[in-house]
C-alpha positions as CSV (number, residue, x, y, z in Angstrom):
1,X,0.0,0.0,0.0
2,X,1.6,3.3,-1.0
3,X,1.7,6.2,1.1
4,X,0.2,9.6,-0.2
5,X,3.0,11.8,0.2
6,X,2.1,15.0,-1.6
7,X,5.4,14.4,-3.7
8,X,5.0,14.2,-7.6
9,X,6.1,10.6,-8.9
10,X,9.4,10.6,-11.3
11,X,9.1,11.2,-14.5
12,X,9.7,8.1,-16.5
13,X,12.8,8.0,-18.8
14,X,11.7,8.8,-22.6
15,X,11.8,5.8,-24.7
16,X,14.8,6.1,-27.6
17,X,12.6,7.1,-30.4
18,X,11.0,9.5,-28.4
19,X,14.1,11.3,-26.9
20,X,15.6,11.6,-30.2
21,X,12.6,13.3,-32.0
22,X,12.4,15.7,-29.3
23,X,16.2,16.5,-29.7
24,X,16.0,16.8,-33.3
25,X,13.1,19.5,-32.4
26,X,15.3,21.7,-30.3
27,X,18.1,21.3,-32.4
28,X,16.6,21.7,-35.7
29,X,16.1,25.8,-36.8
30,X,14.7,26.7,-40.1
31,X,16.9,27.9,-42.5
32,X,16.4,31.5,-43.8
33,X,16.0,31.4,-47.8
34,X,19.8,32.6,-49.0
35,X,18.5,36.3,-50.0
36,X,15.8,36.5,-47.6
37,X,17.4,39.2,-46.2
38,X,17.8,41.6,-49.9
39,X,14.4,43.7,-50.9
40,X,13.3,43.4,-54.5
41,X,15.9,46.3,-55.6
42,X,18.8,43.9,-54.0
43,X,19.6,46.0,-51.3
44,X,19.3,45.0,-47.6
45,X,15.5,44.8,-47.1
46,X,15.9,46.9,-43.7
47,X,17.6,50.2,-45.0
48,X,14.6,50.2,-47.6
49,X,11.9,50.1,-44.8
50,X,13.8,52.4,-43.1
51,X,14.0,55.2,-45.9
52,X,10.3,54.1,-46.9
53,X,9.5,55.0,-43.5
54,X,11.5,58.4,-43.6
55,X,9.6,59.5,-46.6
56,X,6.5,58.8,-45.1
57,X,7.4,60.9,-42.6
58,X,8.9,63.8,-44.3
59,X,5.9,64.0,-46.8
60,X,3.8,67.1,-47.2
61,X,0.1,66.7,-45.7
């Protein structure tokens, strides 16, 4: 007869198969496409926002 401790049972070890799919989760990062980063015009993406976003700004109501 067990004994009601209030303590939370062990966790039971992960089988193989399962341990290595979750490692391959944690370890496995998408891979950003190889000019992802370049806007249309082939310059970094960010410095267009960026002056997009300036001329917003600066534009005449």
């Amino acid at each position: 007869m067990s004994q009601n401790t209030g303590l939370v049972e062990p966790a039971r070890p992960l089988s193989a198969a399962v341990a290595r799919h979750a490692a391959e989760k944690v370890t496995h990062r998408p891979c950003e496409e190889p000019d992802g980063h370049l806007c249309t015009c082939g310059r970094a993406r960010e410095h267009c926002v960026t002056e997009t976003v300036r001329d917003l700004w600066h534009m005449p109501v």
